[in-house]
C-alpha positions, 0 to 999 in steps of 0.5 A: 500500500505505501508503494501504491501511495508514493507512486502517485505522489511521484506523479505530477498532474498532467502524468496522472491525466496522460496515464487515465487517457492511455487507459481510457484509450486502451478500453475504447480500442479494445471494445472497438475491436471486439465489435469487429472482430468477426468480420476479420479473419486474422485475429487482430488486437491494437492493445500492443499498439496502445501500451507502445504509444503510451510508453513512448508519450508517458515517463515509466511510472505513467505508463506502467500505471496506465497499463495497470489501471486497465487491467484493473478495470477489466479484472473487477468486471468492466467489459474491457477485454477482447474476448468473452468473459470481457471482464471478470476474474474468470479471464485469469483463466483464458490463454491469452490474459498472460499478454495482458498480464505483461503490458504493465512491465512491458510499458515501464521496461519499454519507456525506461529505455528512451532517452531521447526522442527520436524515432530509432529509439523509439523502435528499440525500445518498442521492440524491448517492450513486445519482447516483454509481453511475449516472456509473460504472455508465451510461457502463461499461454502454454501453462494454462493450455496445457495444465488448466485446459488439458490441452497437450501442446509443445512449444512449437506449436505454442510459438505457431499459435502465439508468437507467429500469426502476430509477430508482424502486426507487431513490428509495424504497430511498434513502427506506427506507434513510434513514428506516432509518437515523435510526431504528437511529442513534437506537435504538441510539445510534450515534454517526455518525463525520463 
């Protein structure tokens, strides 16, 4: 609990604001793929490019938080996730919560590692950050796949089912967020905390 509190003591006014808009954003996006997801045939999910965006804008502490807002709103119950049960403590269960799961020590890791603004940066440090989540988010998929839901599967098939439809999308979200994010620090002139 004092950790929790000396957090937000650290955090000025406008990180607090640019932390719940990040978490805000990631709700919206997210139900807005949900809604139509059916009709795209790959599996398709803008969280990572959301959590990239919000380490490359917001200091390490905002943008973990931010990360960790949005799964605290989902695990209370909000309908916040891609997938059904869309919020709950039940989603712990399904395989892909392990990616979520990571995005918090994605978004401070990935943030951590700017220190300067400017694009090659940004990319290195987005490609560090989908790196992170894919520690967390692989080795939690399998767990549950194989212990929780009985399923028997080795780790190739668990990199072809979790790492390979997505790992493209990824890199061109990691270079869109990037590119994103030097254009709206310089436009707005947003002063990165480091």
């Amino acid at each position: 609990m004092v950790n929790e509190r000396m957090l937000l003591v650290k955090l000025s006014t406008q990180e607090l604001v640019l932390a719940a808009m990040f978490t805000a954003l990631m709700c919206i996006v997210t139900m807005l793929v949900r809604i139509f997801q059916p009709i795209v045939v790959l599996p398709f999910s803008l969280q990572p490019f959301i959590m990239l965006l919000a380490a490359c804008i917001l200091s390490p502490r905002a943008a973990s938080l931010s990360m960790l807002a949005y799964l605290g709103l989902g695990l209370i119950g909000m309908p916040v996730f891609s997938v059904p049960p869309c919020g709950g403590p039940a989603y712990i269960l399904l395989p892909s919560f392990g990616f979520i799961l990571g995005f918090p020590l994605a978004a401070w890791v990935q943030s951590k590692l700017i220190r300067k603004t400017n694009l090659l940066n940004f990319i290195i440090a987005g490609i560090v950050g989908v790196l992170i989540y894919y520690a967390i988010g692989l080795p939690y998929m399998y767990v549950i796949l194989n212990f929780y839901l009985g399923q028997a599967i080795n780790v190739m098939s668990l990199i072809k089912i979790g790492f390979l439809p997505f790992i493209t999308f990824d890199l061109i979200k990691i270079a869109i967020a990037s590119f994103l994010a030097v254009q709206l620090i310089m436009k707005l002139d947003l002063h990165r905390e480091f």
